[in-house]
C-alpha positions in Angstrom: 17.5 -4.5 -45.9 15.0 -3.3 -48.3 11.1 -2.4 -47.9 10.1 -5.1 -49.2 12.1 -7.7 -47.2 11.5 -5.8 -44.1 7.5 -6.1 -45.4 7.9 -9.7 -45.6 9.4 -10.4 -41.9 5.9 -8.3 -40.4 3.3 -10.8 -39.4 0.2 -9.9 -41.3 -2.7 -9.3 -38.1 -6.2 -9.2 -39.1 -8.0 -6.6 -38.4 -10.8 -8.5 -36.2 -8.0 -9.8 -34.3 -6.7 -6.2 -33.9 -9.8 -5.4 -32.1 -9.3 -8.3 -29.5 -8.8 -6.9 -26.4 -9.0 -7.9 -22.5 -8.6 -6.1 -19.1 -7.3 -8.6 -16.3 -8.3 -7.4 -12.9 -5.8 -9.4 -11.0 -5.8 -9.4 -7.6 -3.5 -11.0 -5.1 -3.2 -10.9 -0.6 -0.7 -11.7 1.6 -1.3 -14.8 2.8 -1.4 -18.6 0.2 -4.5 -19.8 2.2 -6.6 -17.3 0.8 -4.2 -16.1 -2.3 -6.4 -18.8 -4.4 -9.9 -18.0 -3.1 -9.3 -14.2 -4.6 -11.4 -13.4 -7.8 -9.4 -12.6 -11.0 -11.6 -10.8 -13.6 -11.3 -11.1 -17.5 -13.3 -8.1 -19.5 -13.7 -8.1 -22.9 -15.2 -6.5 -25.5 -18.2 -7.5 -27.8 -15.6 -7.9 -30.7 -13.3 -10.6 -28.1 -16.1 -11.8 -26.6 -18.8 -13.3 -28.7 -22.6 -14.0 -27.5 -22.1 -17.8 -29.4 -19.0 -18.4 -27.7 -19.8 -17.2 -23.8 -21.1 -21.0 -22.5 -18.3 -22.8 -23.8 -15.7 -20.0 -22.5 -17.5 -19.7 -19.1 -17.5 -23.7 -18.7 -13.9 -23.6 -19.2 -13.8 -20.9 -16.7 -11.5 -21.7 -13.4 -13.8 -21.3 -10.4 -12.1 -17.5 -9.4 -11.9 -16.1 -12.7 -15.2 -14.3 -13.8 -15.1 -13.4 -18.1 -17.3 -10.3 -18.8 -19.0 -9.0 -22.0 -19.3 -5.8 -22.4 -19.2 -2.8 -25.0 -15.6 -1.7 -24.1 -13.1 -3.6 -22.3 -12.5 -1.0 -19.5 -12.8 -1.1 -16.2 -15.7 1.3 -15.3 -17.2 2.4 -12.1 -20.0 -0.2 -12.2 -17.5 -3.2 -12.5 -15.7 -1.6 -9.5 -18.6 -1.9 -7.1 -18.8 -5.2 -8.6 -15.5 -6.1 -8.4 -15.5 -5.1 -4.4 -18.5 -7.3 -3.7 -16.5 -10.5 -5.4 -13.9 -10.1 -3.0 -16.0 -9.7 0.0 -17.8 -12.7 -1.1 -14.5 -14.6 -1.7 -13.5 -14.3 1.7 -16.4 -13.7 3.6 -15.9 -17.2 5.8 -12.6 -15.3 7.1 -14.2 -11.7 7.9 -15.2 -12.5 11.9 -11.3 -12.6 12.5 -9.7 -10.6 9.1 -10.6 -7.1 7.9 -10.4 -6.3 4.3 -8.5 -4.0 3.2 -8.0 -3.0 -0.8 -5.5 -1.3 -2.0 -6.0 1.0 -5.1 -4.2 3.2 -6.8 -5.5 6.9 -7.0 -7.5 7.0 -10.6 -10.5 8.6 -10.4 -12.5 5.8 -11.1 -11.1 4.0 -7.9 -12.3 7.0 -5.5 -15.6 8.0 -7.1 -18.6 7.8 -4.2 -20.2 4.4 -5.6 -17.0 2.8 -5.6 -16.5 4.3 -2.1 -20.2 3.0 -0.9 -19.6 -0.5 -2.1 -16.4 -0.5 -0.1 -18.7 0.3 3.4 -21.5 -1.8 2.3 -18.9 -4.6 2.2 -16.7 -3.8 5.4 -14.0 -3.1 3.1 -11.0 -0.2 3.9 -9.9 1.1 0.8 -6.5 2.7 1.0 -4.7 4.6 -1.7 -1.5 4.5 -3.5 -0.4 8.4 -4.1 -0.8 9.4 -7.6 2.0 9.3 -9.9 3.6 6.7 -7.3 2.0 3.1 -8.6 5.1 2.5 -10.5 6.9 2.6 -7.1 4.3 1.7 -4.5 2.2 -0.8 -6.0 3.0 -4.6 -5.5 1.7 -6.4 -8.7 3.5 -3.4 -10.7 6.8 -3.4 -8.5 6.8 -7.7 -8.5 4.4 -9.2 -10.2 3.4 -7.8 -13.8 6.0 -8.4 -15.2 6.6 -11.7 -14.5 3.2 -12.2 -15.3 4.0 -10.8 -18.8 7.0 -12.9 -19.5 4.9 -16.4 -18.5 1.6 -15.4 -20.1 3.9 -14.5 -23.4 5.7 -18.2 -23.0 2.4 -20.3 -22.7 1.1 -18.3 -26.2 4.2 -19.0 -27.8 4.3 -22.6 -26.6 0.6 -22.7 -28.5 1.7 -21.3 -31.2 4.3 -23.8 -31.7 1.7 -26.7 -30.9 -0.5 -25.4 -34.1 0.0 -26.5 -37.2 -0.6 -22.9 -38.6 1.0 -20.7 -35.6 -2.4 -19.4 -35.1 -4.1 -19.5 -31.4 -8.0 -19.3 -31.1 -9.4 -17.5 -28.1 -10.3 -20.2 -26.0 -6.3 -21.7 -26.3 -5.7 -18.1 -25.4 -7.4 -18.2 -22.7 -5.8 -21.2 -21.1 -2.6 -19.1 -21.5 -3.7 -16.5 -19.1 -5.4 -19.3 -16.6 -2.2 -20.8 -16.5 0.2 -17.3 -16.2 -2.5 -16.7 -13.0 -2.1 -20.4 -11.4 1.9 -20.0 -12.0 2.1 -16.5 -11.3 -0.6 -14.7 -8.9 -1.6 -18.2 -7.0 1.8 -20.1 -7.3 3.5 -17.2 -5.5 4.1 -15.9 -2.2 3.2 -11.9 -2.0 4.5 -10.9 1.4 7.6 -9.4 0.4 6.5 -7.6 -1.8 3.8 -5.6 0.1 6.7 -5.2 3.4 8.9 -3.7 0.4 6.3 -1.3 -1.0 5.3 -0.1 2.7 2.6 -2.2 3.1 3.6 -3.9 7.0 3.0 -3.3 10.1 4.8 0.2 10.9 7.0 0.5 7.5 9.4 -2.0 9.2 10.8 -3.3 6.3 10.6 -0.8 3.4 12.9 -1.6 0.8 15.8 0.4 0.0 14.8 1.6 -3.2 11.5 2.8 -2.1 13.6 4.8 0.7 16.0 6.1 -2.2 13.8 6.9 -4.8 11.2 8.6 -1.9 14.5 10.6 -0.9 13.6 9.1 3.0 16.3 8.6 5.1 16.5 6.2 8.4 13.8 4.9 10.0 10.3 5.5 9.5 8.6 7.1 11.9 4.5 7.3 10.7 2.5 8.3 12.9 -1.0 5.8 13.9 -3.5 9.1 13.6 -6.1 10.4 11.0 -3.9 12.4 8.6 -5.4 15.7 8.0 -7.9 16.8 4.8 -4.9 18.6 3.6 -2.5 15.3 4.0 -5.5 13.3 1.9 -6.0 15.6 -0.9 -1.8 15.5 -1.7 -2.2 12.0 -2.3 -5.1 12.4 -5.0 -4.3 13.6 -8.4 -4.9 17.9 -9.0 -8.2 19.1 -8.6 -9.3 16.1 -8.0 -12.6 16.1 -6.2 -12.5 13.2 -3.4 -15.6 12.5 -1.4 -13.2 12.5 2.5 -16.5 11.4 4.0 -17.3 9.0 2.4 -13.7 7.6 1.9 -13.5 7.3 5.8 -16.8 5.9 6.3 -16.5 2.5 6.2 -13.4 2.6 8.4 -15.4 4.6 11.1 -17.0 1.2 12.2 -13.8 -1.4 13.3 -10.3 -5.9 11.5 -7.2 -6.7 8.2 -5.9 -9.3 4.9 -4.0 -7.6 2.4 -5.5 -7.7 -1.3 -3.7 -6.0 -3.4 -5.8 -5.4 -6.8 -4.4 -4.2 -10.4 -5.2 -4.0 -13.5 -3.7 -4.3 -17.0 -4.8 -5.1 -20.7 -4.2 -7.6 -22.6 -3.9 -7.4 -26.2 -3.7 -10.5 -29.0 -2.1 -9.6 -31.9 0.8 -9.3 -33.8 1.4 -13.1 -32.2 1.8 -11.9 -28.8 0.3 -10.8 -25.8 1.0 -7.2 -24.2 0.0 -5.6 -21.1 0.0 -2.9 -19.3 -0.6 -1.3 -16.2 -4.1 0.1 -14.9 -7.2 0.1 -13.2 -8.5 -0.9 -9.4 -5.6 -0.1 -8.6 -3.2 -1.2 -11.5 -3.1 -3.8 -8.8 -5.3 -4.0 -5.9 -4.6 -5.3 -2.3 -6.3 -6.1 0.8 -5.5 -6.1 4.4 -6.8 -7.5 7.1 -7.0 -6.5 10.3 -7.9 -8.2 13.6 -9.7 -7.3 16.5 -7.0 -8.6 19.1 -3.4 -8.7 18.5 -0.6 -10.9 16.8 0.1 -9.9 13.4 0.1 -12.7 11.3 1.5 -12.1 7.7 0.1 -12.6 4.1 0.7 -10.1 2.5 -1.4 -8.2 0.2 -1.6 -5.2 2.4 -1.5 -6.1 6.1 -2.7 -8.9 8.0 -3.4 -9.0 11.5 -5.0 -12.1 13.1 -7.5 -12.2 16.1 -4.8 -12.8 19.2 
């Protein structure tokens, strides 16, 4: 084929569109009652974003998803705090029976002291994926991303279609992600997926990939206390420096539902969407934790009910 012909099969991106980009916090639990009460958060940059077009995106917002303007479409520390506080607000009529409890993945951003003080001025446990193991460990990366990917991809491309000139303005964009987290995050149970990454009562039902790839052989046996200083730091990325005190803080006072929140980019151009993986946890989850017995399941980290 020559250069030219190979040229003429590119699709010609502008560059403003090049410049479009989103972070979706997504966020998903354990359990379907509360699966659609969970914030999902949208950040984009001034160039995606634009001051003119904020009421009409925002009135076309579902009630859980939040769209923020910003400078840079990153997550940053200040939208993490943030971010905690949304979910403690979403399910703030279930916290006299259900303890919180997020699950994030170890970037530094996750772990930094603010972060870490929003989580205790919430009520919320964080707990932490080992570095290097969110690929493995983490339940929107392990089941749900992907599939996210593939549906968000087939709602542009049905768009696309639908216009007369293949071209898909923001706001019919938009609707493409609402829909991939109706069908996808909300339309889905999540259970499995935390037992399989670890995330059940005592590792009862780990799957056997997680076993192989871990190089762990027959049952687990983890023990219920404190892990040391020592045991913490391994799980944080190298030279690291993790405030331990103010990590366990917030779990010093004592209930759980599993949220389980990640992040990954979104990216128009080039007529499709990509994604991937970062953030609060590249996925986050919650658990929640009762003060009597009965573990009840939804999974997004653990779940215990009030017995």
């Amino acid at each position: 084929m020559s250069k030219r012909r190979r040229q003429e099969l590119i699709e010609s991106v502008p560059a403003g569109k090049r410049r479009c980009y989103l972070t979706h916090v997504g966020l998903i639990c354990d359990r379907t009652d509360l699966q659609p009460l969970l914030p999902q958060v949208l950040i984009g940059n001034e160039a995606t974003l634009l001051v003119r077009d904020m009421p009409a995106l925002q009135a076309a917002c579902p009630a859980n998803v939040t769209l923020i303007r910003q400078k840079s479409s990153w997550n940053n520390g200040l939208l993490c705090t943030m971010i905690v506080g949304l979910i403690a607000a979403a399910l703030s009529a279930h916290t006299d029976s259900l303890q919180i409890v997020l699950v994030l993945d170890a970037v530094r951003l996750h772990f930094a002291e603010p972060v870490l003080t929003a989580c205790r001025r919430h009520g919320v446990w964080p707990v932490f994926v080992p570095a290097r193991l969110t690929w493995l460990l983490q339940p929107l990366d392990t089941h749900g991303f992907a599939l996210f990917k593939h549906r968000l991809r087939m709602a542009h491309q049905r768009e696309r279609v639908r216009s007369p000139d293949g071209t898909v303005s923001f706001a019919d964009f938009l609707q493409c992600v609402y829909q991939a987290i109706r069908t996808v995050l909300q339309g889905r149970r999540w259970d499995t997926a935390f037992d399989s990454d670890g995330f059940s009562q005592g590792q009862l039902r780990v799957a056997v990939r997680v076993l192989e790839e871990l190089q762990l052989h027959g049952d687990l046996r983890v023990p219920s206390t404190r892990p040391t200083s020592e045991q913490m730091l391994m799980c944080f990325p190298r030279r690291a420096r993790v405030p331990l005190p103010a990590l366990w803080a917030g779990v010093d006072n004592v209930r759980i539902v599993r949220v389980w929140h990640g992040v990954h980019a979104l990216a128009r151009g080039r007529g499709a969407a990509a994604a991937g993986g970062r953030g609060l946890g590249g996925a986050a989850g919650a658990l929640a934790h009762g003060r009597g017995l009965g573990p009840s399941r939804t999974r997004s980290g653990l779940i215990y009910k009030a017995g």
